[in-house]
C-alpha positions as CSV (number, residue, x, y, z in Angstrom):
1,X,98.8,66.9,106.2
2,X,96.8,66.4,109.5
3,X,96.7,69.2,111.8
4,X,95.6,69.3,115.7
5,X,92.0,70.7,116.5
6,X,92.6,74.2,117.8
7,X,89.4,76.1,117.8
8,X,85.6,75.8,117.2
9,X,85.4,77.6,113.9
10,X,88.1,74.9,112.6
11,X,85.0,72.0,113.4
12,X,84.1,73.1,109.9
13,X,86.9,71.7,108.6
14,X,86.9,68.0,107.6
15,X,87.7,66.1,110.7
16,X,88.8,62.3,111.5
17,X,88.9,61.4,115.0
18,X,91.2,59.3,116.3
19,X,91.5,57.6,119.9
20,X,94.5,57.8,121.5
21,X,95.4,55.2,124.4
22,X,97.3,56.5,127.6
23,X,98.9,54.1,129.6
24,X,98.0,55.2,133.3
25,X,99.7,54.1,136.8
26,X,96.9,51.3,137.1
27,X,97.8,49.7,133.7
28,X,94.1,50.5,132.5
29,X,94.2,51.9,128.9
30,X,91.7,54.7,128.6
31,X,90.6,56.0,125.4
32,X,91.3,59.9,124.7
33,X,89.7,61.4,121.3
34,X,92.4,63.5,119.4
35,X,90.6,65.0,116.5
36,X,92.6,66.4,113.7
37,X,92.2,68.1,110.1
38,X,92.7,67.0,107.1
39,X,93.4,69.8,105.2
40,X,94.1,67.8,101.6
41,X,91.0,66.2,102.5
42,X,88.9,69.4,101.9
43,X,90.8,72.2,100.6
44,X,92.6,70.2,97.6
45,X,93.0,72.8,95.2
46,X,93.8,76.8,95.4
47,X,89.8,77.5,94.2
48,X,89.3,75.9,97.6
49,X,91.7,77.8,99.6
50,X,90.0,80.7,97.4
51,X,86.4,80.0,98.1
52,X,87.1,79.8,102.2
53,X,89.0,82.8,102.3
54,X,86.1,84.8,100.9
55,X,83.6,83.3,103.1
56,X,86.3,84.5,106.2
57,X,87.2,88.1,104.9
58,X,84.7,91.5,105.3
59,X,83.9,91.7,101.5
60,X,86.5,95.2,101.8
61,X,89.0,93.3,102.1
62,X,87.6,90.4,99.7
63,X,87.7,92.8,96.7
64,X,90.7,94.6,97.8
65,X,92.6,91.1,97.1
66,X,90.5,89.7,94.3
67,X,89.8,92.4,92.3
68,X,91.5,93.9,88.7
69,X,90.9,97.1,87.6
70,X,88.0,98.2,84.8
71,X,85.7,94.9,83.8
72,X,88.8,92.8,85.2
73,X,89.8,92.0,81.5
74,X,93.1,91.8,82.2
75,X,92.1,89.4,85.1
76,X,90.1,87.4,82.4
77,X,92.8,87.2,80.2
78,X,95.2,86.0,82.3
79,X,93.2,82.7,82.7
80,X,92.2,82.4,79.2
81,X,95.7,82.8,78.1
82,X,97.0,79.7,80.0
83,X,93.9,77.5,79.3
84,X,94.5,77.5,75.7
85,X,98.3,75.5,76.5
86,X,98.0,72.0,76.5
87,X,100.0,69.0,76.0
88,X,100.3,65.3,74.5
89,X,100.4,63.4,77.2
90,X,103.5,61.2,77.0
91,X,103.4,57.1,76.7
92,X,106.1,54.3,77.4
93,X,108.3,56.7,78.7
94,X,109.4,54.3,82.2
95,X,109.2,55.6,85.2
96,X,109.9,59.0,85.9
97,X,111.4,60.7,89.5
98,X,110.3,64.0,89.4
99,X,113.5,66.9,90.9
100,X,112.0,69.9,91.5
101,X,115.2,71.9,92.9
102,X,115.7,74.9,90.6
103,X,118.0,77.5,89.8
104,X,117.8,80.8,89.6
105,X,119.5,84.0,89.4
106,X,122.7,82.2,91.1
107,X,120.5,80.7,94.0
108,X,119.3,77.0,93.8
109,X,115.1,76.9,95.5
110,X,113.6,73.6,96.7
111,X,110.8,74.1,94.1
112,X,109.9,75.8,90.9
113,X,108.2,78.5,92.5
114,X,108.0,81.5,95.2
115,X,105.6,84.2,96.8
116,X,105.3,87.8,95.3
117,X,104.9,91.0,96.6
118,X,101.9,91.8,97.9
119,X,101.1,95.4,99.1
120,X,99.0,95.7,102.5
121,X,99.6,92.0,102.9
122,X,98.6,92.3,107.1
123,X,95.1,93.6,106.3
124,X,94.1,89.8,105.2
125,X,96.0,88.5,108.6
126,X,98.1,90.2,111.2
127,X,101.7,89.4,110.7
128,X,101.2,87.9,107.1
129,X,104.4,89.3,105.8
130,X,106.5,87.2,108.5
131,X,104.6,84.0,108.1
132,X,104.7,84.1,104.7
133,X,108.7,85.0,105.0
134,X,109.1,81.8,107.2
135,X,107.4,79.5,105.4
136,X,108.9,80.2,101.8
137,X,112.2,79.6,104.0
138,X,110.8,76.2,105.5
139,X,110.1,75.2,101.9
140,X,113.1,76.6,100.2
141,X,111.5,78.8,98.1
142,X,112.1,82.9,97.9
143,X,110.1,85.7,99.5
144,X,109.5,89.2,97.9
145,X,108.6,91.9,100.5
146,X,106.4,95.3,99.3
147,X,107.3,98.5,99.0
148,X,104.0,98.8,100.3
149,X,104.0,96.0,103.0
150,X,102.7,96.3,106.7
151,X,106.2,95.4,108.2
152,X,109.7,96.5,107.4
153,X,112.7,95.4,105.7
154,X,113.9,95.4,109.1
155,X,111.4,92.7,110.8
156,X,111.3,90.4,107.6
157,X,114.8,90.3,105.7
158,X,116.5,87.9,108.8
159,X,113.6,85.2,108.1
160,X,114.4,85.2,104.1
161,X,117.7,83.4,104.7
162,X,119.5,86.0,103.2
163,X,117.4,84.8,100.1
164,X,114.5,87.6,99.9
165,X,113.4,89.9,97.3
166,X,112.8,93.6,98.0
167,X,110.2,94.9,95.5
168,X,110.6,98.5,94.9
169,X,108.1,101.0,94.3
170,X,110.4,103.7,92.7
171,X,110.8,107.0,95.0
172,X,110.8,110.3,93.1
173,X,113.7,111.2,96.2
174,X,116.5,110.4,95.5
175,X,118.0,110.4,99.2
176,X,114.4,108.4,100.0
177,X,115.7,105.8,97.0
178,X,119.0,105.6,98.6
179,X,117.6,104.9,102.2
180,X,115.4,102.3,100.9
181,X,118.3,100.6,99.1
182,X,120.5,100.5,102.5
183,X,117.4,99.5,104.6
184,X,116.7,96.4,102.3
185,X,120.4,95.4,101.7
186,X,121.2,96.1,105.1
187,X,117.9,93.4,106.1
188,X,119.4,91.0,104.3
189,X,117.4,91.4,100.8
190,X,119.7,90.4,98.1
191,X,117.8,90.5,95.0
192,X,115.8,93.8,93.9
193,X,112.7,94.0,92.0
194,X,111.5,97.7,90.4
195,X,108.3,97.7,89.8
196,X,107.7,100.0,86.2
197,X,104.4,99.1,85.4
198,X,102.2,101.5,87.7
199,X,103.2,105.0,86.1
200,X,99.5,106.4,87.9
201,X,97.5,105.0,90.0
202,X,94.6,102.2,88.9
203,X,91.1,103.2,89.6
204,X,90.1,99.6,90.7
205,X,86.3,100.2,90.5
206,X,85.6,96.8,92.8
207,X,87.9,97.8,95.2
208,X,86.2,101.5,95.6
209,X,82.6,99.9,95.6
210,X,83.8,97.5,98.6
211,X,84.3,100.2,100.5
212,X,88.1,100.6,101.5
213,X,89.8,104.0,101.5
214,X,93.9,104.5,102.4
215,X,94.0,104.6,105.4
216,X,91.6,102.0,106.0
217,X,88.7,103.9,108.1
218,X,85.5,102.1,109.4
219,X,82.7,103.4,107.9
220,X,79.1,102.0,108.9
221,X,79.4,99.7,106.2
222,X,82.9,98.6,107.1
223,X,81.7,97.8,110.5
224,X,79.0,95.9,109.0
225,X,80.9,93.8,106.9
226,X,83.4,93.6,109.9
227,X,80.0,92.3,112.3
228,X,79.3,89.9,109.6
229,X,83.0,88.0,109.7
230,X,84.0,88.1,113.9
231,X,87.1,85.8,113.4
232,X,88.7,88.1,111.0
233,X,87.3,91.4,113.2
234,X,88.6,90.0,116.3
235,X,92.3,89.0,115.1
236,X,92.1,92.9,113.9
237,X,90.8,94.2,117.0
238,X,93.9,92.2,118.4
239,X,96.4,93.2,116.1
240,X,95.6,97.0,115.0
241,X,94.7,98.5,111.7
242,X,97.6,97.9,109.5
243,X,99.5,100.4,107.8
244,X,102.8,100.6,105.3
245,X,105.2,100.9,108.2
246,X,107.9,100.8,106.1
247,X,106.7,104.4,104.3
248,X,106.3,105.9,108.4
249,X,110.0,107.3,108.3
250,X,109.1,109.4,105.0
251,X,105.6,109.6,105.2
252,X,105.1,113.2,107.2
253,X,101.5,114.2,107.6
254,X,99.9,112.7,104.7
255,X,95.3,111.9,104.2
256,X,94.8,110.2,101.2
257,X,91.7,111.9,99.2
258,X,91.7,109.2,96.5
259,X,90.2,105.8,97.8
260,X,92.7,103.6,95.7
261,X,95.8,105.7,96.6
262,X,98.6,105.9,99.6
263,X,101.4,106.7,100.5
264,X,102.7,105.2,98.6
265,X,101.7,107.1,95.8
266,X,102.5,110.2,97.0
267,X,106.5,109.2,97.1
268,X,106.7,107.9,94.2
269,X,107.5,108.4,90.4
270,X,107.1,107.2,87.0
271,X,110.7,105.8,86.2
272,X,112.2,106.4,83.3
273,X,115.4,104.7,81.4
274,X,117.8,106.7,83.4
275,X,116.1,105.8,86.4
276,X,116.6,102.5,86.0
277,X,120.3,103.1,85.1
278,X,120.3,104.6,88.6
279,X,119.3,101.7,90.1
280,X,121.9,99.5,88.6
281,X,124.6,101.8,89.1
282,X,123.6,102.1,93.3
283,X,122.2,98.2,93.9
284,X,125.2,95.5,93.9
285,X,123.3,92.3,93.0
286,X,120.6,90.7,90.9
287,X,117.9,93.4,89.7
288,X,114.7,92.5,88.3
289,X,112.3,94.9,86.6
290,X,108.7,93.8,87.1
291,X,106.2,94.5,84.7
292,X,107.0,94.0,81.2
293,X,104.4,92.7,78.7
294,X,106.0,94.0,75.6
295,X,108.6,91.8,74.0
296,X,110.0,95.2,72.1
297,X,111.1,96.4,75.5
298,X,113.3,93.3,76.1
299,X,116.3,94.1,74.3
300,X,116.7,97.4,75.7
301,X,116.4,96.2,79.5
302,X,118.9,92.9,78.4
303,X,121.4,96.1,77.5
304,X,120.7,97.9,80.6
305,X,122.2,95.1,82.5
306,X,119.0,94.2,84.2
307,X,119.3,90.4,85.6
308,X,115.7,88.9,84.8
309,X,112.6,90.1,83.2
310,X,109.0,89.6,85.4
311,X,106.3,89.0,83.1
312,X,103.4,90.1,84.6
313,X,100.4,92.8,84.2
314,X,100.0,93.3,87.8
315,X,97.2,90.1,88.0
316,X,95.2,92.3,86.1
317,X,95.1,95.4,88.4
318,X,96.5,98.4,86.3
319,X,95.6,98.5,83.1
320,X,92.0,96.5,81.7
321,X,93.7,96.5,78.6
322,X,96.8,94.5,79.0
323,X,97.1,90.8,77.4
324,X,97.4,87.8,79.3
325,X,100.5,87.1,80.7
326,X,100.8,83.4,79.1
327,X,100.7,85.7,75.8
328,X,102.8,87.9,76.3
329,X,105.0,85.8,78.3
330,X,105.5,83.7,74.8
331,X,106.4,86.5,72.8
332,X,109.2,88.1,75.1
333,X,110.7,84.6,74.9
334,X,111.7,85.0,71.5
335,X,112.8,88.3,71.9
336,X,115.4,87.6,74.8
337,X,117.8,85.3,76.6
338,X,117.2,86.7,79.7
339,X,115.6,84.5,82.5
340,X,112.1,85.1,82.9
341,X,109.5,85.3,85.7
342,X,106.3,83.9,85.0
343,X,103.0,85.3,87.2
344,X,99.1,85.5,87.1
345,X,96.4,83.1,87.4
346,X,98.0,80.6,89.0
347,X,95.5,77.6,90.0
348,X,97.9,74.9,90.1
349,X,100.9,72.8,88.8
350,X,99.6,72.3,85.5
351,X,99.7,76.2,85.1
352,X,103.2,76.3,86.7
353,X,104.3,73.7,84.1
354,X,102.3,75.8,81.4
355,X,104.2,78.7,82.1
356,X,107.8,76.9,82.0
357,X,107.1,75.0,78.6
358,X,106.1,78.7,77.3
359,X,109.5,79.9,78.4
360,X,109.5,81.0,82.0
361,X,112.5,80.3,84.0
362,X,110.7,80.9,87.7
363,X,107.2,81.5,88.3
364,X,105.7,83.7,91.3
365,X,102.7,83.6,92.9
366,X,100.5,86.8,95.4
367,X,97.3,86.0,95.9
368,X,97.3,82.2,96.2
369,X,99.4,82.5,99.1
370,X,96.8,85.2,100.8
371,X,94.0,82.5,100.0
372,X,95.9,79.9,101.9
373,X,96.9,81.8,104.7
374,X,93.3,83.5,105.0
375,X,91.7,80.1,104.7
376,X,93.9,78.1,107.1
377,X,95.7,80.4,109.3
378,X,99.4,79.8,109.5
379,X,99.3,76.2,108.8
380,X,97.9,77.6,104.8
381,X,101.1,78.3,103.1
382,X,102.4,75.1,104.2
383,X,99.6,73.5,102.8
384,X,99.4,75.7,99.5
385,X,102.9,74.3,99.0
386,X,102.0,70.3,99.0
387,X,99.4,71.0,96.7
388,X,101.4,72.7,94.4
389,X,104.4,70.0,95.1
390,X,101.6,67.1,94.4
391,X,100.4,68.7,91.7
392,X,104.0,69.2,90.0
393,X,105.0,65.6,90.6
394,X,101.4,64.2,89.3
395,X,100.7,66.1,86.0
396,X,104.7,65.6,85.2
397,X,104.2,62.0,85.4
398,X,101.8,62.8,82.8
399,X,104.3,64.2,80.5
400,X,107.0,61.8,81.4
401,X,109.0,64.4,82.6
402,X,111.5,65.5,85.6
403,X,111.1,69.1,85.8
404,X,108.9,71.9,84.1
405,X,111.7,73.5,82.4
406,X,112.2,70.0,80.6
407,X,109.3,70.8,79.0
408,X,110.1,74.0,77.6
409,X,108.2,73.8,73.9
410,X,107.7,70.0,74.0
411,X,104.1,68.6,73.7
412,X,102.3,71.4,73.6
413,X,99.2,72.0,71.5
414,X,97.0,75.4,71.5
């Protein structure tokens, strides 16, 4: 993908000039230089959306998205977990046309994949929730909105398509839970997601040490790091500090004396069976429960009449103790027939096609999207999704294959 020359800082990019000839009243042909990115030049892989972002965010804010909680074991194990899949490659199989259109919950996506929730998304770049929204629409792929988020239901759910995801942070209110519930169908979000596995809040040492508090408030250090990274500064400057908007209308007067708390926080509840027999009773359409690492717990949601199961530990940012995903993602394969949502420690197609042949049935991605869009601007989820699409099509030639799911328990090794 080439993209025009907008600004100076974007000279760092890798640039290819080209000259451009303008036919002019006198028939002379000038040259005019037109000098343009190329983004797959440079930034081919998400540890190279990853490594630019860092060098373009105040470390706060680095740490706030990078960072697990405890010694990031979790974090650790997500990636360890998914390195030890591999496959045979596959020989004389022909040629192969790679489909990645995929169905899911009663939708049909453009590709295998789609962008998590992300709380506080508009602290890494003003407006992130709506770019991201419209370009998982442009690529046919779903968005899931926070809880927790910097914009509302309201300002998101028309660019979804009618295809979002709301991801619920459970309300101990029950008129607050029924609000929510209108304000995201009413938005146009048809699918819910219940978040059940952040009973207390995480102590996320890194995150504490970096220096951000809820609300964000600029400390000396802050505005060091802030002095230090003036592109990122002046777009906030611009913008405004961010804040969970979509909390405001039940918020009251609420300061924070925990540094990895919010709001959020304060609302909410640690749900229990009947709570989630609420939700299905009071949400007409797919629900999701987020969260679930133990295959034991499967049967019990599968009779609760919950649509799909996320496998996930919360990319490592609740508990340091939880397995890998790719583990546990394995194990609650055997255990139910529901579909399955794959996430953590994405790097690439190879992992999205690791994650299928161990049984997913989607995967979703959160930080790799923030990467891209910190690293690139808008233009970064755009690119994020040719890599991933390149990726997909190249390493399934590999395999001889037309789709991940094809490759559901077939030529692995561990």
């Amino acid at each position: 993908m080439a993209q025009k020359f907008k600004s100076s800082e974007d000279l760092k990019c890798n640039v290819q000039i080209f000259w451009k000839p303008e036919i002019s009243l006198d028939k002379t042909i000038p040259l005019t230089p037109y000098i343009y990115m190329d983004f797959h030049a440079k930034y081919m892989t998400i540890s190279d959306l990853q490594a630019r972002a860092k060098k373009r965010l105040p470390h706060f804010t680095w740490e706030f998205l990078h960072s697990g909680t405890g010694d990031d074991g979790s974090v650790d194990r997500n990636r360890s977990a998914l390195d030890r899949v591999g496959f045979y490659p596959s020989i004389l199989h022909g040629e192969v046309a790679p489909n990645l259109r995929t169905e899911f919950l009663g939708q049909s996506y453009d590709l295998p994949f789609g962008v998590a929730p992300v709380g506080h998304s508009g602290l890494f770049w003003p407006g992130a929730e709506a770019i991201l929204a419209q370009s998982a629409l442009t690529a046919g792929v779903p968005y899931s909105l926070s809880t927790v988020a910097t914009m509302t239901p309201e300002e998101v759910g028309s660019l979804t398509g009618n295809r979002g995801w709301f991801q619920l942070y459970p309300p101990r209110d029950e008129e607050i839970r029924r609000d929510l519930l209108a304000r995201a169908k009413g938005s146009g979000f048809e699918t819910l997601i219940l978040t059940v596995d952040v009973p207390v809040a995480s102590r996320r040492e890194r995150q504490v040490r970096g220096g951000l508090t809820q609300p964000p408030r600029v400390t000396p250090r802050i505005f060091w790091q802030c002095l230090r990274t003036p592109s990122w500064s002046l777009r906030r400057a611009q913008a405004g500090m961010p804040h969970m908007k979509t909390l405001d209308k039940y918020s009251g007067d609420f300061e924070s004396r925990d540094p990895t708390a919010h709001i959020g926080y304060l609302l909410r509840t640690a749900p229990g069976w009947d709570y989630l027999h609420w939700l299905r009773d009071h949400w007409q359409g797919p629900l999701i429960v987020k969260g679930v690492l133990n295959p034991k717990d499967a049967p019990k949601l599968e009779a609760a009449g919950v649509d799909a199961l996320w496998v996930s530990n919360h990319g490592g940012r609740q508990f340091a103790g939880a397995p890998g995903t790719a583990d546990a993602l394995a194990q609650i394969r055997k255990a139910s027939s529901l579909p399955l949502i794959y996430d953590g420690a994405i790097e690439g197609g190879l992992d999205i096609i690791r994650a299928y042949a161990l049984g997913a049935d989607f995967v979703m991605m959160g930080r790799a999207w923030h990467y891209a869009l910190t690293a690139l601007g808008p233009e970064g989820p755009k690119h994020l999704t040719e890599i991933l699409q390149r990726d997909l099509v190249s390493n399934l030639g590999q395999l001889g294959a037309q789709h991940p799911k094809d490759l559901r328990g077939k030529h692995l090794f561990f």
